[in-house]
C-alpha positions, 0 to 999 in steps of 0.5 A, a space after each residue: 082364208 076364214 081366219 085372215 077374214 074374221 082376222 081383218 073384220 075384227 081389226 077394223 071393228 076394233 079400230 072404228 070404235 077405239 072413239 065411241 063409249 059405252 054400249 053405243 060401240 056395240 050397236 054395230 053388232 048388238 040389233 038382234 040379227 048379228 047378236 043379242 039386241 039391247 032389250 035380251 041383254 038386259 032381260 038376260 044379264 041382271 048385274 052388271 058383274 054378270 054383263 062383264 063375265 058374260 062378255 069377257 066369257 063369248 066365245 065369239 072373235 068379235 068380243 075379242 076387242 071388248 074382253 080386254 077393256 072392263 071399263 067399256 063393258 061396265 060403261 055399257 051396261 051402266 048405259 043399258 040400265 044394268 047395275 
């Protein structure tokens, strides 16, 4: 039953962001309760190469839809200031 759970809660992040770029699609997940806030992104992850590894990398179900698609990772840490 927890996998059908993670299963659906990951199907529709993916579906309500398909519209959204860059690190504005993350802001659901990223506000420092569910995950890392912007401001411990940038102070953690110096290059935008290690913001790409450290995404395709997460262990966690809800990058699933973000590991495949290098273009938004980069778009997102162009958006936070990384480079």
């Amino acid at each position: 039953m927890k996998k059908v759970v993670v299963f659906v809660v990951v199907l529709v992040f993916a579906f309500s962001t398909v519209a959204m770029a860059g690190f504005e699609k993350c802001q659901g997940c990223h506000n420092g309760k569910v995950a890392p806030d912007k401001a411990k992104l940038v102070e953690k992850l110096k290059t935008a190469d290690a913001f790409v590894k450290a995404a395709k990398d997460s262990k966690s179900p809800m990058m699933n839809a973000a590991k495949a698609n290098e273009a938004d990772l980069k778009a997102a840490a162009a958006e936070l200031g990384i480079k």
